[in-house]
C-alpha positions as CSV (number, residue, x, y, z in Angstrom):
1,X,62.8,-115.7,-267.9
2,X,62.7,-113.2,-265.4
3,X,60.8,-112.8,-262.3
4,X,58.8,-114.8,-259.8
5,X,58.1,-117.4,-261.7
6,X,62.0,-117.9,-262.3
7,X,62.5,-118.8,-258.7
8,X,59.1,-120.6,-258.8
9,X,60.8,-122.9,-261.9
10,X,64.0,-123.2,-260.1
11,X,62.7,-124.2,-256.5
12,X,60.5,-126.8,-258.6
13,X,63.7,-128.5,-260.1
14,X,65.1,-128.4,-256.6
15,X,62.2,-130.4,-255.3
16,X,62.1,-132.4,-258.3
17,X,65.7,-133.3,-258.0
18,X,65.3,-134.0,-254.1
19,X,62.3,-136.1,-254.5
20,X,64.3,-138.3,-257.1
21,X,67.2,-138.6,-255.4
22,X,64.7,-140.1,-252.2
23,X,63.3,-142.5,-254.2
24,X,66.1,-144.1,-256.0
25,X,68.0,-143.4,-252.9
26,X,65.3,-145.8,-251.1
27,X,65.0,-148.5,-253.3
28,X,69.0,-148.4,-253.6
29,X,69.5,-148.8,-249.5
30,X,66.2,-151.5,-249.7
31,X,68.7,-153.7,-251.4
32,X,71.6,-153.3,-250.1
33,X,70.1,-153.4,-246.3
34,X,68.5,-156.7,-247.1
35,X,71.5,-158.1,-248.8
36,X,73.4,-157.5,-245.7
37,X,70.8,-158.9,-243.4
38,X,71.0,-161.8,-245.7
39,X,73.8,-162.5,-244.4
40,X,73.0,-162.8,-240.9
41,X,69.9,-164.5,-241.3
42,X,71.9,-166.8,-243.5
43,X,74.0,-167.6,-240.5
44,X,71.3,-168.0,-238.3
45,X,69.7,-170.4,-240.4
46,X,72.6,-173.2,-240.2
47,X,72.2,-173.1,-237.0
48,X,69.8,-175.8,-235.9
49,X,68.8,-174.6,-232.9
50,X,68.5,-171.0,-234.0
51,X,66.7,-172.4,-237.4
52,X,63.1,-171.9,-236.7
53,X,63.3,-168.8,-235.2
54,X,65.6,-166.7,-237.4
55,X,63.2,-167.7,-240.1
56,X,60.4,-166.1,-238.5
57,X,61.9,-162.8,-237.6
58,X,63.7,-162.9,-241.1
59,X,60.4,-162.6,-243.1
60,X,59.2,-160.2,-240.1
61,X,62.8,-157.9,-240.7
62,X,62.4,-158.2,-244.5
63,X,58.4,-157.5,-244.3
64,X,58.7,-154.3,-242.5
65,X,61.8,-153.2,-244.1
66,X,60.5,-153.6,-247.5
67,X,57.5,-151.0,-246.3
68,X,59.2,-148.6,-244.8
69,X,61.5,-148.5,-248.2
70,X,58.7,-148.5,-250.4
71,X,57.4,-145.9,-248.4
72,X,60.4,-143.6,-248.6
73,X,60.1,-144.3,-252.1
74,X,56.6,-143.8,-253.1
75,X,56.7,-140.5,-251.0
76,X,59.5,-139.7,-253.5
77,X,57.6,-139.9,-257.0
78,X,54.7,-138.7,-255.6
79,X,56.3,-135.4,-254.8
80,X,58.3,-135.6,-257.6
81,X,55.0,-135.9,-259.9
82,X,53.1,-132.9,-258.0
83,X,56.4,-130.9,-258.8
84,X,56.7,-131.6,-262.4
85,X,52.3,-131.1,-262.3
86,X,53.3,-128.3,-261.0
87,X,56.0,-126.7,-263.7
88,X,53.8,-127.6,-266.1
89,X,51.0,-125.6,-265.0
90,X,53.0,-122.8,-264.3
91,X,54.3,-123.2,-268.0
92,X,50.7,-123.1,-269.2
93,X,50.1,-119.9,-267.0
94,X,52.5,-118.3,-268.5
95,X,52.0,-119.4,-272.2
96,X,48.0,-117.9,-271.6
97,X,49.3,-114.7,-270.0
98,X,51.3,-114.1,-272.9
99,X,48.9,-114.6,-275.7
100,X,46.7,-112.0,-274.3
């Protein structure tokens, strides 16, 4: 395959690639970043005094984290979807423009 539509296909895999990589990337550091807060919280919580408050800010941490991760990672199919849309039509473009 030669010509625009070449560099069209490749920049598409680029994107496609990219917008995988942020969304497994995303749900990847979700884990791991609440796994290590966790551990803090975990701390917090054997501490009496500290008890009721770390619980509340734990669930407040964890609510907004898991958000902005899901985020990242939505943002990351969705792009990868409207790139592989995207191939596809092209591919169907140029399947019509050769049959006539």
């Amino acid at each position: 395959m030669k010509g625009p539509d070449n560099n069209t296909q490749w920049w598409l895999g680029v994107t496609e690639l990219v917008a995988q990589g942020m969304h497994h990337g995303a749900v990847k550091l979700k884990r791991v970043h609440l796994s290590i807060a966790d551990e803090s919280f975990r701390v917090l919580d054997a501490i009496p005094a500290t008890r009721p408050g770390s619980r509340l800010v734990r669930v407040c941490h964890h609510g907004i984290a898991r958000v902005s991760y899901d985020s990242v990672s939505l943002a990351g199919r969705v792009i990868a979807e409207g790139a592989a849309s995207a191939g596809a039509r092209l591919a169907m473009r140029r399947q019509d423009m050769t049959e006539t």
